[in-house]
Each structure stands twice: as C-alpha cells, then as structure tokens.
C-alpha positions in Angstrom: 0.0 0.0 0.0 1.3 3.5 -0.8 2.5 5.8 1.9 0.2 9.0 2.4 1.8 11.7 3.9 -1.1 14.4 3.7 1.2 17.3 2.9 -1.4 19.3 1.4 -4.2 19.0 3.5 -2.1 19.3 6.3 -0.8 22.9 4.7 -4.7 24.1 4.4 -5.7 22.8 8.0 -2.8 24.9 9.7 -3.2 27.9 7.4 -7.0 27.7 8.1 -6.1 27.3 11.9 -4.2 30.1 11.7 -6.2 32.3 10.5 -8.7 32.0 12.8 -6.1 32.6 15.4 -5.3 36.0 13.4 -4.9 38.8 15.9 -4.0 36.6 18.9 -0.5 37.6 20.1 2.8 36.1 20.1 3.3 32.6 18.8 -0.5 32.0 19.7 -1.1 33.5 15.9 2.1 32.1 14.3 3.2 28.4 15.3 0.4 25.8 14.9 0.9 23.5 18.1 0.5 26.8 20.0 -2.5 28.2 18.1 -4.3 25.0 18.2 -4.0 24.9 22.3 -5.4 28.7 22.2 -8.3 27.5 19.5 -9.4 24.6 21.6 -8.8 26.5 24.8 -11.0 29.7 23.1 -13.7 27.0 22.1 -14.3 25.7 25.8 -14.5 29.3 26.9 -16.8 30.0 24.0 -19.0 26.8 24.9 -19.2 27.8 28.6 -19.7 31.7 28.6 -22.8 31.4 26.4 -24.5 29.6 29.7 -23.2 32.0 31.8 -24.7 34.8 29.6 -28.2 33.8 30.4 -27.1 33.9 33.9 -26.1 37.0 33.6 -28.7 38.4 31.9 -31.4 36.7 34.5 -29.4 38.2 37.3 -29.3 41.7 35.5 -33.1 41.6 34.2 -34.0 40.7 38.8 -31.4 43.5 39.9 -33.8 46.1 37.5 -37.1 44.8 38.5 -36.3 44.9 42.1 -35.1 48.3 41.5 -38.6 49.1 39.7 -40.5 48.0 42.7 -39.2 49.2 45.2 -40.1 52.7 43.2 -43.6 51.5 43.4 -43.3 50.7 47.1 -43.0 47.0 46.6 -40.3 44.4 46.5 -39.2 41.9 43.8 -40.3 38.8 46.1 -43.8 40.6 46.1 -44.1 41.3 43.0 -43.1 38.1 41.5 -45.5 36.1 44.2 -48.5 38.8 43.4 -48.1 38.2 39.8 -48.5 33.9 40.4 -51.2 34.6 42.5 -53.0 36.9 40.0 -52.0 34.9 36.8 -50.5 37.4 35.0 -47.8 36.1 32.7 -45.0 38.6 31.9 -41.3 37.2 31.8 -38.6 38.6 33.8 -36.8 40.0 30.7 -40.1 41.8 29.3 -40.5 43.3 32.9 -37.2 44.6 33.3 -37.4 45.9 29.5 -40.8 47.8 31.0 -38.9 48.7 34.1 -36.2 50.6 32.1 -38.0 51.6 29.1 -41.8 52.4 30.2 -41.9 53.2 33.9 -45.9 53.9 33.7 -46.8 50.7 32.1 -44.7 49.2 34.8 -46.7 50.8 37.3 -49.6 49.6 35.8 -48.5 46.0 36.4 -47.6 47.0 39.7 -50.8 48.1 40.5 -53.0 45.4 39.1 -50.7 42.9 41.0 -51.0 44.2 44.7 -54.6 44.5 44.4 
C-alpha cells in the first residue's frame, strides 16, 4: 500500500487554523501547536460563557425589576408572588425591558398585581 503523507491538506488545516487565530499575540497566531492549544482553549470558553450569559442576563433583568418596585413601594419577592397569584404572565426579561423603558406601564403591572 502506498505511503500517504497528507502534505497538502495538512498545509490548508494549519493555514485555516491560523487564520482563525489571526490577531492573537505572540506565537499563539504564528506556530500551529500553540495556536491550536489557544483555539481549543477559546472554544471551551466559547461553549461555557454562552451559559453564563443567560445567567447574567437573569441576574441583571432581577437587579432592574427589584429596582422598579421598590419605586412603586414594593419588593421583587412581592411582585413576582403577586403576579402567580393573579396569573398574569410577563417574563422577567419583558418586565425589566418595562422597568427601564416604560416606567408607567410598569406601574400599571404594579398596581394590578397588589390589588
């Protein structure tokens, strides 16, 4: 059987390796070995951060709805139990998009919650 040595394909796997590395610094963007550690080490950050950002986001959309209610004289635990109790279904990212964005319509909610 003939001996395959992959030279070409090997060529356009680094090169496209490297590219993606482009704008890393140091031998991270010019020597494959250490550009491939970087690229795998990029991709588990990648893979784990976009969980995190819905964390973050949830904890930032509470932090602006608690601030909202207390405005109105209430707290987030309040509000959030008034608005099981009185089935109205509004999500935590479309309250705190009221809270910031449309105070009286907020108010509203407020109001028809802690009735």
């Amino acid at each position: 059987m003939a001996r395959v040595k992959s030279g070409p394909y090997r060529r356009r796997r680094h090169m496209r390796l490297l590219a993606h590395n482009k704008g890393y610094q140091g031998s991270r963007n010019h020597l494959f070995r250490r550009a491939n550690e970087t690229f795998l080490k990029a991709q588990w950050y990648a893979y784990g951060d976009r969980r995190n950002r819905k964390r973050d986001l949830r904890r930032l959309w509470i932090v602006r709805i608690n601030a909202a209610a207390r405005l109105n004289g209430t707290t987030y635990s309040k509000l959030i139990a008034g608005m099981r109790k009185s089935s109205v279904i509004l999500n935590r990212k479309m309250l705190a998009d009221l809270a910031v964005h449309d105070a009286q319509a907020f108010t509203q909610v407020v109001a028809a919650v802690t009735q």
